[in-house]
N, C-alpha and C positions, 0 to 999 in steps of 0.2 A: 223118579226124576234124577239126572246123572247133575254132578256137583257143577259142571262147568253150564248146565242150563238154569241151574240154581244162581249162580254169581252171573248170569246173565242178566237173569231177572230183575236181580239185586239192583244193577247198575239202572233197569228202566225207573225203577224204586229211587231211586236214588232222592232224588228233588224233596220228598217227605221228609229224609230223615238230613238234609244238606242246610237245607232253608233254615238261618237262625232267625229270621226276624218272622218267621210264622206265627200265629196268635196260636191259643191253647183254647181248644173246642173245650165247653163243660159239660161235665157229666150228670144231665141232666134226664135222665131215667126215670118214669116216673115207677115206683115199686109198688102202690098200693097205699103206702103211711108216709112218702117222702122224693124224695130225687135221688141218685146214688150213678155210679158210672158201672155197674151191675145190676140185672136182673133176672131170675131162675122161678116159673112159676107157670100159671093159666095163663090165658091169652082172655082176650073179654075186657069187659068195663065194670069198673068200682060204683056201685050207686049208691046215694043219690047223685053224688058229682057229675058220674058222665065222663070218668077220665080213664084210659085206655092203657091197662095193664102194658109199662115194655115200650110206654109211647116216649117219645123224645121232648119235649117242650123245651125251645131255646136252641141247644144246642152252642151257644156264643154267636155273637153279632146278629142277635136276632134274626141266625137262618131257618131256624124253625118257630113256628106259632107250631105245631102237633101234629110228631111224623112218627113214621113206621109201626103202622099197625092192621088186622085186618080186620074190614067192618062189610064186609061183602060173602058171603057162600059158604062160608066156615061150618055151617047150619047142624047135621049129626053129629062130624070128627069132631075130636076130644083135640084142642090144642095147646102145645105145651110152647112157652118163649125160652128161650138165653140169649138176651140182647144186652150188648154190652160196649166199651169204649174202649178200643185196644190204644196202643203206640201210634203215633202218627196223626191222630185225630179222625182216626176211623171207627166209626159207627157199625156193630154188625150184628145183624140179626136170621137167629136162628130160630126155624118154627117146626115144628115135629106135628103130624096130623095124624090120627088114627083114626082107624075104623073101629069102635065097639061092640055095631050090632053084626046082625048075622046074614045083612047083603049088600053087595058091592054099591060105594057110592059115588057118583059121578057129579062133579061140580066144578063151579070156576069160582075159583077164591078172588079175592081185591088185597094187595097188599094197597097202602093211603096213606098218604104225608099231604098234610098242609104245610106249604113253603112259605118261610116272611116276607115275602115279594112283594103280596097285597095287589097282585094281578099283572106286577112289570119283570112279569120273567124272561129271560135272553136264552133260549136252547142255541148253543154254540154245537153241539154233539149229537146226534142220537143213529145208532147205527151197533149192529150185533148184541144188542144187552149191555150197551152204554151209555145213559143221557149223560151232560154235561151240562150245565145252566148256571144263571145270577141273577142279579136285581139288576133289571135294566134301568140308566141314568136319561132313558129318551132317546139318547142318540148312539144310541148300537155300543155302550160304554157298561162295564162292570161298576157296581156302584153299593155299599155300605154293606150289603149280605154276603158270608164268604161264598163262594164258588162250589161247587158240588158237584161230584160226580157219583151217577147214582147207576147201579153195579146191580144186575137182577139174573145173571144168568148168560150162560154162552151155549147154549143149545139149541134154541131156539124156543122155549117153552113160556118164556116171559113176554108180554104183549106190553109195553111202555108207553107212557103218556103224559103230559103234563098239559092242562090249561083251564085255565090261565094259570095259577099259583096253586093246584093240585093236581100234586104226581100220584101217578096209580100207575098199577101192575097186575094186568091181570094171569092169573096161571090155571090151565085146566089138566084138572085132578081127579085119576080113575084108581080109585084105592077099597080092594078087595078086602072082604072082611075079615080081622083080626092083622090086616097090614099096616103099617106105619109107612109114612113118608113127607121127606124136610124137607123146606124152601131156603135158600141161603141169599140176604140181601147184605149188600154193602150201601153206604153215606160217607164219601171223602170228603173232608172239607178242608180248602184253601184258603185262606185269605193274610197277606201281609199284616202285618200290626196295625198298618197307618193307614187301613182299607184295600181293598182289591185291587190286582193289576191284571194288566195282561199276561203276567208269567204265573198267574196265578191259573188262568183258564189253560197254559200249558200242562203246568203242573198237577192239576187233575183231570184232564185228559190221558196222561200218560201214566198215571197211577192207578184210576179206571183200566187201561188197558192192559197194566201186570194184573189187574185180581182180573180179569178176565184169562188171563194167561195161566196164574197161578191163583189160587183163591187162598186167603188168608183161614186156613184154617187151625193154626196153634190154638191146643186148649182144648178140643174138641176129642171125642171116644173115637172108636174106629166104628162102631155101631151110629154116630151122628153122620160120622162122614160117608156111610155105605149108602145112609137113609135119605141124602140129598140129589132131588132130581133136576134142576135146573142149572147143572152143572156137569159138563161131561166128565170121566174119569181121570183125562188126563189133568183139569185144571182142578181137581184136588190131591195138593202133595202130601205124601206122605210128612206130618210131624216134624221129621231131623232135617227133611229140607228145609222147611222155613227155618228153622233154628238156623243154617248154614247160609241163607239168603237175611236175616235179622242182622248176623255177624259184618256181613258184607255191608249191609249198608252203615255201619260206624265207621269201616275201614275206607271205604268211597269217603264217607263225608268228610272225613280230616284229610284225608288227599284232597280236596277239594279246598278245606278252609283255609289247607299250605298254599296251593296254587293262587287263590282272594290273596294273601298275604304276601307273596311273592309280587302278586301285579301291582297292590300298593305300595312297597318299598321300590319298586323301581319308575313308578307314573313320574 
């Protein structure tokens, strides 16, 4: 990725890292013994509980009751999570699948999030590998859950859905034995301090549509990044880009918070 399509980026990015009165998503991760804004391990459920290894519970503003997990087709492959909570209040989940035995497996997996909707979801978005949704207020209104943009792929591999207040994704999966291969989900979450707006449903539309452009992948091996197919090659940059599009968006944001300051000295 050449640096001027990197500060391209940056600028669509921008609104994540501009927004000072954005709320701060919690790292609500469930580990297995706790909550934490990291998680590296099995995929699966802890019993007696019934709680879902890597699953989100919360998230802030009660946008999640129990998201990002898979509870569908997993069934032979061994799956491994790194789901975690970068900058910006993004969610991302990484799932590695292999084959152990000794013939090829064919399945469709379910990635699953229960949203805190409680069945008044508003899909404002859905098109290429990007829903966009909130708590509907009855009258076509954003209303107490932040705003979500939910990020599965731009290749076409991802099948998206929500309803009423559970999202799913399904992806089908032909992975030969002793082959590995990773699903790469995003969860942006918007919402003002003082509850949701309308710039808020801007604003994760348009950050959905950089990680569709660019996929966030800082932090990751170059072995995680070969191993993800629901992403075509161009929309994973190389490492030093994002580093160079991270830079950009501090440099955007205080150009920005001079320009808010300039318009107040002179109103």
């Amino acid at each position: 990725m050449t640096l001027l399509k990197a500060a391209l980026l940056a600028a669509l990015a921008l609104p994540a890292a501009a927004q000072a009165a954005q709320f701060q998503a919690g790292a609500d991760i469930f580990t297995g013994t706790g909550f934490a804004g990291r998680y590296v391990g099995p995929g699966g459920q802890v019993q007696p509980s019934g709680q879902w290894l890597g699953g989100v519970q919360g998230g802030g503003a009660g946008t999640f009751d129990n998201f990002g997990f898979y509870n569908r087709g997993v069934g032979a492959l061994t799956q491994n999570r790194q789901v975690e909570l970068l900058s910006g209040n993004l969610f991302r989940f990484l799932d590695t699948f292999t084959n152990t035995t000794a013939a090829r497996i064919h399945t469709t997996v379910q990635f699953f999030g229960n949203l805190g909707s409680d069945g008044d979801e508003l899909v404002s978005t859905k098109a290429g590998g990007l829903m966009v949704s909130c708590q509907d207020d009855g009258d076509g209104n954003c209303t107490e859950d932040a705003v979500i943009a939910l990020v599965a792929g731009d290749n076409g591999l991802a099948q998206q859905g929500i309803a009423p207040d559970r999202y799913t994704v399904g992806f089908d999966l032909d992975v030969a034995a002793g082959q590995s291969v990773s699903l790469l989900n995003f969860a942006f979450l918007a919402r003002d301090r003082d509850g949701p707006t309308a710039d808020d449903v801007t604003l994760a539309t348009e950050t959905g549509r950089a990680l569709l452009t660019a996929a966030r992948v800082e932090g990751l091996t170059d072995a995680q990044r070969v191993s993800i197919v629901n992403f075509s090659a161009s929309a994973l940059p190389e490492p030093a880009s994002w580093v160079m599009m991270i830079l950009g968006f501090g440099l955007a944001g205080g150009m920005l918070r001079r320009r808010r300051a300039l318009v107040a000295l002179t109103a």
